[in-house]
C-alpha positions in Angstrom: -31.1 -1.1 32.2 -32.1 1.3 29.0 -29.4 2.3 27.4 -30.2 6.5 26.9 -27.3 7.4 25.6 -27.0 5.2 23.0 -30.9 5.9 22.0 -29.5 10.2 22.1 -26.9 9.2 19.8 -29.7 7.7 17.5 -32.3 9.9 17.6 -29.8 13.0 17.4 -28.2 11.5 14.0 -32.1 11.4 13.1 -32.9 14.9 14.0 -29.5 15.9 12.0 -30.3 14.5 8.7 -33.9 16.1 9.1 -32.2 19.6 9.6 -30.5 19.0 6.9 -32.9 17.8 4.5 -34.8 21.2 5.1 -32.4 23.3 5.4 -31.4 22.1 2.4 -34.7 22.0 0.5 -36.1 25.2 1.6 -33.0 27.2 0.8 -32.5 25.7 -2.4 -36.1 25.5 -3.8 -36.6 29.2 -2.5 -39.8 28.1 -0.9 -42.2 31.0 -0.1 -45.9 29.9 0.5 -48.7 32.4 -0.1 -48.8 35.7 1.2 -44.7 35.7 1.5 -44.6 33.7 4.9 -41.8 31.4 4.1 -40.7 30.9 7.9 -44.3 30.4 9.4 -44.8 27.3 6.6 -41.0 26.1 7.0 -42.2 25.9 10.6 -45.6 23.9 10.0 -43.6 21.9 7.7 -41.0 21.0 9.9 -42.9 20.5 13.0 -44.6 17.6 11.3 -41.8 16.0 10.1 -40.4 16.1 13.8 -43.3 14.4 15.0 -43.7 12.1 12.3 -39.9 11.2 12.9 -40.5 11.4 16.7 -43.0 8.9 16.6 -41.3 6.3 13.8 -38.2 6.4 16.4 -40.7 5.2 19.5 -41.9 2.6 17.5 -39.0 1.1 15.9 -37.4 1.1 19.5 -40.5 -0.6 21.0 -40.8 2.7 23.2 -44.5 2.9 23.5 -44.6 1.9 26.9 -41.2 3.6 28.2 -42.4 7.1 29.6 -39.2 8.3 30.2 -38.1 7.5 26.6 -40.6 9.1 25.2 -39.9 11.9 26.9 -36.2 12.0 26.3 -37.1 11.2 22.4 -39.7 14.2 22.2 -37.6 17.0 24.2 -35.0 16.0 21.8 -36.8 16.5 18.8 -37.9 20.0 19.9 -34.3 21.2 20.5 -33.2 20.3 17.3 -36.2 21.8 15.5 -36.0 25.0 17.6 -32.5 24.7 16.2 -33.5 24.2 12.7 -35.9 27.2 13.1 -33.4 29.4 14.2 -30.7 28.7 11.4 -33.3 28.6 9.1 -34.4 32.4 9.9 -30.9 33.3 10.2 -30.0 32.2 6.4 -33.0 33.5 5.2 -33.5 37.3 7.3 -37.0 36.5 7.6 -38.1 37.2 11.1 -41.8 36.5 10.8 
């Protein structure tokens, strides 16, 4: 039987050190792209690395033929980026 607990322990340690890492850069860099929109190219930015760490975590884990995995691992990765979104607008009072 599939451990899924032990794979949303993983892939939530994952998510958290991606939160962090932008968080962290786009606070500290004082990103803004062109035309001022810092939270519409925080999000762009972060929705790729969520899918690009998404689909690393299938394949390491030999997921690519476990639905229900892959389903777990993406509906993960959304919460925590909506959840990175949301802090990110909060520290920054952009509401774009």
């Amino acid at each position: 039987m599939f451990d899924y607990e032990k794979l949303e322990k993983e892939l939530g340690e994952a998510c958290e050190e991606v939160n962090h890492r932008f968080l962290q850069r786009f606070n500290n860099d004082g990103y803004i792209s062109v035309g001022g929109a810092k939270l519409d190219a925080f999000i762009n930015e972060l929705q790729k690395e969520f899918e690009e760490t998404a689909e690393t975590f299938i394949y390491k884990r030999g997921l690519q033929d476990n639905p229900e995995a892959k389903k777990r691992v993406l509906t993960i990765t959304k919460l925590y980026a909506k959840n990175c979104i949301e802090q990110f607008g909060k520290v920054t009072g952009d509401e774009s």
